[in-house]
Legacy VTK file of the C-alpha trace (Angstrom):
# vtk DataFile Version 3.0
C-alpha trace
ASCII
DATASET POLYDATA
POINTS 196 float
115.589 88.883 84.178
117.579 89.415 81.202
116.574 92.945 80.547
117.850 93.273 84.347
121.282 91.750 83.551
121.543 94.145 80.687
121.022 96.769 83.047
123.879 95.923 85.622
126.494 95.013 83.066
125.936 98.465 81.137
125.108 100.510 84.592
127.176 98.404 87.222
126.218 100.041 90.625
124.029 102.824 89.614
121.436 100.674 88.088
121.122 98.102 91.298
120.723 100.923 93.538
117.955 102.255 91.222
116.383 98.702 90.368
116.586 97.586 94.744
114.955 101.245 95.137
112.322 100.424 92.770
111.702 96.779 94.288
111.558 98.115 97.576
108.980 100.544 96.737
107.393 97.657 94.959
107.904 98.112 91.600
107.977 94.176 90.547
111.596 93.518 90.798
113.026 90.482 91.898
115.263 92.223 94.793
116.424 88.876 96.575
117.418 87.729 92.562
118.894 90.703 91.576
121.522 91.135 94.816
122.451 87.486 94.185
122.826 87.919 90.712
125.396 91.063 91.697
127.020 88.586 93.980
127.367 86.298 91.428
128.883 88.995 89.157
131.780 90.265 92.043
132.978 86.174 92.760
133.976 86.631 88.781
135.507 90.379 89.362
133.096 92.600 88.062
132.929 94.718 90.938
134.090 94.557 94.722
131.862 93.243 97.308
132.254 96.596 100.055
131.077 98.656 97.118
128.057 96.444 96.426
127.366 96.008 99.676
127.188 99.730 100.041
125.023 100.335 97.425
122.214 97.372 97.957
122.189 99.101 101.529
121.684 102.790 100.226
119.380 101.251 97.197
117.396 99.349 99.877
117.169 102.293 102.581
116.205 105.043 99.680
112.738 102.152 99.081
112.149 101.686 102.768
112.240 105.430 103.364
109.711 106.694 100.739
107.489 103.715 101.334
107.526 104.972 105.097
106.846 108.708 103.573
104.026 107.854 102.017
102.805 106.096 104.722
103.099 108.710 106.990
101.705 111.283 105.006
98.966 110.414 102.796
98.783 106.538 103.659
95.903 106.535 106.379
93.952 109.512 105.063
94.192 107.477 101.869
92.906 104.122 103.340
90.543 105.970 105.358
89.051 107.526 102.227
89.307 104.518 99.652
89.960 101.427 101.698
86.518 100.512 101.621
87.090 99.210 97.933
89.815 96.986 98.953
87.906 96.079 102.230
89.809 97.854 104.649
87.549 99.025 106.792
88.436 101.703 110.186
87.939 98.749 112.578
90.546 96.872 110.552
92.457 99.430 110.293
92.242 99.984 113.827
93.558 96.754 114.561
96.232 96.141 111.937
97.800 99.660 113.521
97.417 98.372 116.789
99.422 94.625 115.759
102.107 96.679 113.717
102.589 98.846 117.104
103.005 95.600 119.141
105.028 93.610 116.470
106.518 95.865 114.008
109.730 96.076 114.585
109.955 92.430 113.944
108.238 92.843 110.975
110.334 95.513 109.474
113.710 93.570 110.195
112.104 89.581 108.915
110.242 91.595 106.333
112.497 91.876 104.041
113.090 87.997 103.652
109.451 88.008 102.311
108.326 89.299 99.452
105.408 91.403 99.976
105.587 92.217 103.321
108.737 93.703 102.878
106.873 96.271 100.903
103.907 96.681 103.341
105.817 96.641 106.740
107.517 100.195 105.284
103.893 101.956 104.944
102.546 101.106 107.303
105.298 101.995 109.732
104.599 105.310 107.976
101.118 105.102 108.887
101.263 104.170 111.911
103.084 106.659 113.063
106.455 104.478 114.329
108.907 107.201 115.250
111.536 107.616 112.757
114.689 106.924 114.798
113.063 103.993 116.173
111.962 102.749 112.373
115.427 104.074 110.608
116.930 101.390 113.431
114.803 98.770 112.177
114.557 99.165 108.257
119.007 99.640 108.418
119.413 96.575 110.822
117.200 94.718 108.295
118.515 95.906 105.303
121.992 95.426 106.417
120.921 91.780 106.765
119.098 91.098 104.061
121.727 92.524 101.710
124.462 90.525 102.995
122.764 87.698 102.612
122.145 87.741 99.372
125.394 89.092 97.660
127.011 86.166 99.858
124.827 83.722 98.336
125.642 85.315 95.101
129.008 85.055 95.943
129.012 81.904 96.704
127.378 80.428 93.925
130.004 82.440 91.590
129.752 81.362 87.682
126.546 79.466 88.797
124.267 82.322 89.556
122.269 82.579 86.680
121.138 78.850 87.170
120.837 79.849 90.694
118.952 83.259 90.502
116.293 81.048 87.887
115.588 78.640 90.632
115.397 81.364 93.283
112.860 83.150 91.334
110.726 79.834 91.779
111.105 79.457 95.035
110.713 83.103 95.898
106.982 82.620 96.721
107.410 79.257 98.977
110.120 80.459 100.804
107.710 83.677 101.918
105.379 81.209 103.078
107.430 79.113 105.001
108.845 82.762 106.497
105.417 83.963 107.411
103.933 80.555 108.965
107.254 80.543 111.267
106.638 84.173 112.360
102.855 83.207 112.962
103.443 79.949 114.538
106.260 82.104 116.597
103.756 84.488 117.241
100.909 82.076 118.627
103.673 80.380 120.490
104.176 83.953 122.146
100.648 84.974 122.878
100.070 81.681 124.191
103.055 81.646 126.865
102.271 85.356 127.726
98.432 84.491 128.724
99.446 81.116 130.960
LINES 1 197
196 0 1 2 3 4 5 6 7 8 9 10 11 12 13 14 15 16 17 18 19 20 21 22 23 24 25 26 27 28 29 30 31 32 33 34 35 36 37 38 39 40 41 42 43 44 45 46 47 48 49 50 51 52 53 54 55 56 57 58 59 60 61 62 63 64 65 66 67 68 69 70 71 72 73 74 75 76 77 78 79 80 81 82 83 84 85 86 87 88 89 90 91 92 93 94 95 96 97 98 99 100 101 102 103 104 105 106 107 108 109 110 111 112 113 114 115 116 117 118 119 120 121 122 123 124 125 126 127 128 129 130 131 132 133 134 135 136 137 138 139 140 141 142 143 144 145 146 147 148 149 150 151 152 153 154 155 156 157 158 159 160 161 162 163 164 165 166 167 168 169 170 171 172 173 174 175 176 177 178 179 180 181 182 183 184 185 186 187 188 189 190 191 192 193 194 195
Protein backbone atom coordinates (compact mmCIF):
# COMPACT_ATOMS: atom_id res chain seq x y z
CA UNK A 1 0.00 0.00 0.00
CA UNK A 2 2.69 2.37 0.47
CA UNK A 3 4.29 2.00 -2.87
CA UNK A 4 0.53 2.87 -3.99
CA UNK A 5 0.43 6.10 -1.91
CA UNK A 6 3.71 7.04 -3.46
CA UNK A 7 2.12 6.66 -6.64
CA UNK A 8 -0.97 9.05 -6.13
CA UNK A 9 0.89 11.77 -4.30
CA UNK A 10 3.63 11.96 -7.20
CA UNK A 11 0.91 11.07 -10.13
CA UNK A 12 -2.41 12.48 -8.51
CA UNK A 13 -5.17 11.41 -11.05
CA UNK A 14 -3.23 9.80 -13.74
CA UNK A 15 -1.88 7.10 -11.60
CA UNK A 16 -5.52 6.03 -9.97
CA UNK A 17 -6.96 5.82 -13.29
CA UNK A 18 -4.01 3.57 -14.32
CA UNK A 19 -3.79 1.58 -10.89
CA UNK A 20 -8.29 1.11 -10.88
CA UNK A 21 -7.57 0.02 -14.69
CA UNK A 22 -5.10 -2.42 -13.63
CA UNK A 23 -7.32 -3.75 -10.58
CA UNK A 24 -10.15 -4.06 -12.71
CA UNK A 25 -8.40 -6.13 -15.14
CA UNK A 26 -7.13 -7.93 -12.11
CA UNK A 27 -3.87 -6.98 -11.65
CA UNK A 28 -3.78 -7.39 -7.59
CA UNK A 29 -4.70 -3.96 -6.59
CA UNK A 30 -6.68 -3.14 -3.78
CA UNK A 31 -9.38 -1.01 -5.90
CA UNK A 32 -12.04 -0.58 -2.99
CA UNK A 33 -8.60 0.67 -0.77
CA UNK A 34 -7.18 2.69 -3.20
CA UNK A 35 -10.58 4.97 -4.11
CA UNK A 36 -10.95 5.40 -0.34
CA UNK A 37 -7.57 6.22 0.16
CA UNK A 38 -8.16 9.11 -2.80
CA UNK A 39 -11.17 10.07 -0.79
CA UNK A 40 -9.30 10.35 2.09
CA UNK A 41 -6.71 12.51 0.25
CA UNK A 42 -9.61 15.22 -1.35
CA UNK A 43 -11.43 15.69 2.55
CA UNK A 44 -7.64 17.19 3.22
CA UNK A 45 -7.56 19.20 -0.34
CA UNK A 46 -5.44 17.32 -2.44
CA UNK A 47 -7.69 17.15 -5.21
CA UNK A 48 -11.53 17.84 -5.86
CA UNK A 49 -14.00 15.16 -5.52
CA UNK A 50 -15.92 15.75 -9.38
CA UNK A 51 -12.44 15.24 -10.76
CA UNK A 52 -11.85 12.01 -8.83
CA UNK A 53 -14.97 10.90 -9.31
CA UNK A 54 -14.43 11.25 -12.99
CA UNK A 55 -11.46 9.51 -13.18
CA UNK A 56 -12.25 6.24 -10.81
CA UNK A 57 -15.28 6.08 -13.36
CA UNK A 58 -13.10 6.29 -16.64
CA UNK A 59 -10.20 4.14 -14.68
CA UNK A 60 -12.93 1.60 -13.77
CA UNK A 61 -14.81 1.52 -17.30
CA UNK A 62 -11.24 1.32 -19.33
CA UNK A 63 -10.83 -2.46 -16.82
CA UNK A 64 -14.40 -3.52 -17.37
CA UNK A 65 -14.12 -2.93 -21.10
CA UNK A 66 -10.93 -4.93 -21.96
CA UNK A 67 -11.87 -7.63 -19.52
CA UNK A 68 -15.20 -7.83 -21.66
CA UNK A 69 -12.77 -7.75 -24.95
CA UNK A 70 -11.05 -10.47 -24.08
CA UNK A 71 -13.88 -12.25 -23.22
CA UNK A 72 -15.50 -11.82 -26.26
CA UNK A 73 -12.79 -12.57 -28.40
CA UNK A 74 -10.47 -15.14 -27.34
CA UNK A 75 -12.17 -16.01 -23.86
CA UNK A 76 -14.37 -19.14 -24.88
CA UNK A 77 -12.12 -20.46 -27.65
CA UNK A 78 -9.56 -20.17 -24.87
CA UNK A 79 -11.56 -22.11 -22.16
CA UNK A 80 -12.73 -24.38 -24.73
CA UNK A 81 -9.14 -25.25 -25.62
CA UNK A 82 -7.40 -25.17 -22.06
CA UNK A 83 -10.18 -25.23 -19.52
CA UNK A 84 -9.81 -28.74 -19.04
CA UNK A 85 -6.65 -27.96 -16.79
CA UNK A 86 -8.55 -25.74 -14.58
CA UNK A 87 -11.63 -28.12 -14.76
CA UNK A 88 -13.82 -26.25 -16.84
CA UNK A 89 -15.28 -28.54 -18.78
CA UNK A 90 -18.05 -27.64 -22.09
CA UNK A 91 -20.97 -28.85 -19.91
CA UNK A 92 -19.84 -26.35 -17.29
CA UNK A 93 -19.27 -24.05 -19.45
CA UNK A 94 -22.51 -24.58 -20.89
CA UNK A 95 -24.16 -23.86 -17.82
CA UNK A 96 -22.17 -21.03 -16.25
CA UNK A 97 -23.11 -19.13 -19.84
CA UNK A 98 -26.49 -20.08 -19.46
CA UNK A 99 -26.67 -18.56 -15.37
CA UNK A 100 -24.62 -15.38 -16.51
CA UNK A 101 -27.44 -14.96 -19.38
CA UNK A 102 -30.22 -15.28 -16.72
CA UNK A 103 -28.41 -13.29 -13.89
CA UNK A 104 -25.73 -11.21 -15.26
CA UNK A 105 -26.71 -8.09 -15.23
CA UNK A 106 -26.97 -8.35 -11.54
CA UNK A 107 -23.77 -9.64 -11.40
CA UNK A 108 -22.01 -7.00 -13.33
CA UNK A 109 -23.65 -4.07 -11.24
CA UNK A 110 -23.11 -6.11 -7.28
CA UNK A 111 -19.89 -7.34 -8.79
CA UNK A 112 -17.95 -4.82 -8.22
CA UNK A 113 -18.57 -4.79 -4.32
CA UNK A 114 -16.74 -8.21 -4.44
CA UNK A 115 -13.53 -8.79 -5.10
CA UNK A 116 -13.11 -11.39 -7.60
CA UNK A 117 -16.17 -11.47 -9.20
CA UNK A 118 -15.86 -8.10 -10.14
CA UNK A 119 -13.09 -9.32 -12.33
CA UNK A 120 -14.90 -12.44 -13.69
CA UNK A 121 -18.46 -10.96 -14.28
CA UNK A 122 -16.49 -8.58 -17.12
CA UNK A 123 -15.22 -11.83 -19.16
CA UNK A 124 -17.49 -13.55 -19.10
CA UNK A 125 -20.02 -10.99 -20.23
CA UNK A 126 -17.46 -10.97 -23.06
CA UNK A 127 -17.87 -14.53 -23.51
CA UNK A 128 -21.02 -14.87 -23.35
CA UNK A 129 -21.82 -12.83 -25.81
CA UNK A 130 -24.03 -9.99 -23.63
CA UNK A 131 -24.65 -7.27 -26.18
CA UNK A 132 -22.54 -4.35 -25.64
CA UNK A 133 -25.12 -1.59 -25.10
CA UNK A 134 -26.89 -3.79 -22.83
CA UNK A 135 -23.36 -4.63 -20.81
CA UNK A 136 -21.86 -0.83 -21.23
CA UNK A 137 -25.42 -0.08 -19.18
CA UNK A 138 -24.51 -2.42 -16.60
CA UNK A 139 -20.62 -2.16 -16.03
CA UNK A 140 -21.31 2.26 -15.99
CA UNK A 141 -24.39 1.92 -13.60
CA UNK A 142 -22.07 -0.25 -11.45
CA UNK A 143 -19.11 1.56 -11.68
CA UNK A 144 -20.80 4.78 -11.08
CA UNK A 145 -21.83 3.13 -7.79
CA UNK A 146 -19.12 1.54 -6.68
CA UNK A 147 -16.91 4.60 -7.15
CA UNK A 148 -19.01 6.84 -5.22
CA UNK A 149 -19.05 4.78 -2.61
CA UNK A 150 -15.84 4.55 -1.92
CA UNK A 151 -14.35 8.14 -2.40
CA UNK A 152 -17.38 9.03 0.06
CA UNK A 153 -16.17 6.69 2.53
CA UNK A 154 -12.80 8.09 1.90
CA UNK A 155 -14.17 11.26 2.35
CA UNK A 156 -15.63 10.70 5.18
CA UNK A 157 -13.06 9.19 7.10
CA UNK A 158 -10.74 12.34 6.07
CA UNK A 159 -7.19 12.36 8.05
CA UNK A 160 -8.23 8.80 9.21
CA UNK A 161 -7.97 6.91 6.00
CA UNK A 162 -4.85 5.32 6.23
CA UNK A 163 -6.02 3.58 9.56
CA UNK A 164 -9.13 3.04 7.68
CA UNK A 165 -7.88 1.73 4.23
CA UNK A 166 -5.49 -0.92 6.68
CA UNK A 167 -8.58 -2.29 8.23
CA UNK A 168 -10.47 -2.36 4.92
CA UNK A 169 -7.81 -4.36 3.39
CA UNK A 170 -8.70 -7.01 6.21
CA UNK A 171 -11.97 -7.06 5.80
CA UNK A 172 -11.90 -6.99 2.03
CA UNK A 173 -12.25 -10.82 1.84
CA UNK A 174 -15.27 -11.17 4.56
CA UNK A 175 -17.14 -8.53 3.27
CA UNK A 176 -17.11 -10.53 -0.39
CA UNK A 177 -18.46 -13.33 1.41
CA UNK A 178 -21.10 -11.85 3.19
CA UNK A 179 -21.89 -10.07 -0.52
CA UNK A 180 -21.99 -13.36 -2.31
CA UNK A 181 -24.06 -15.51 0.39
CA UNK A 182 -26.76 -12.51 0.23
CA UNK A 183 -26.88 -12.69 -3.61
CA UNK A 184 -27.13 -16.62 -3.28
CA UNK A 185 -29.49 -16.71 -0.48
CA UNK A 186 -31.38 -13.85 -2.72
CA UNK A 187 -31.08 -16.02 -5.48
CA UNK A 188 -32.55 -19.34 -3.85
CA UNK A 189 -35.14 -17.09 -2.35
CA UNK A 190 -35.98 -16.24 -6.14
CA UNK A 191 -35.93 -19.63 -7.73
CA UNK A 192 -37.87 -20.85 -4.96
CA UNK A 193 -40.89 -18.23 -5.24
CA UNK A 194 -40.74 -18.53 -9.11
CA UNK A 195 -41.34 -22.54 -9.00
CA UNK A 196 -44.42 -22.31 -6.19
Amino acid sequence: MTEIMVYLTQYGYVALFILLALGILGIPVPDETLIATFGGMIAQGHFHFAGALTVTFFGSMTGMMISYTLGRKVGKPLLDRYGKWIRITPSRLQSTEAWFKRYGPVSIILGYFVPGLRHLSSYMAGISKVPLSRYLLYAAAGALLFCTTFLLIGHAVGYHWNEIAVMMERSTLRIGVLVIAIIALGSAGIIWWRKR
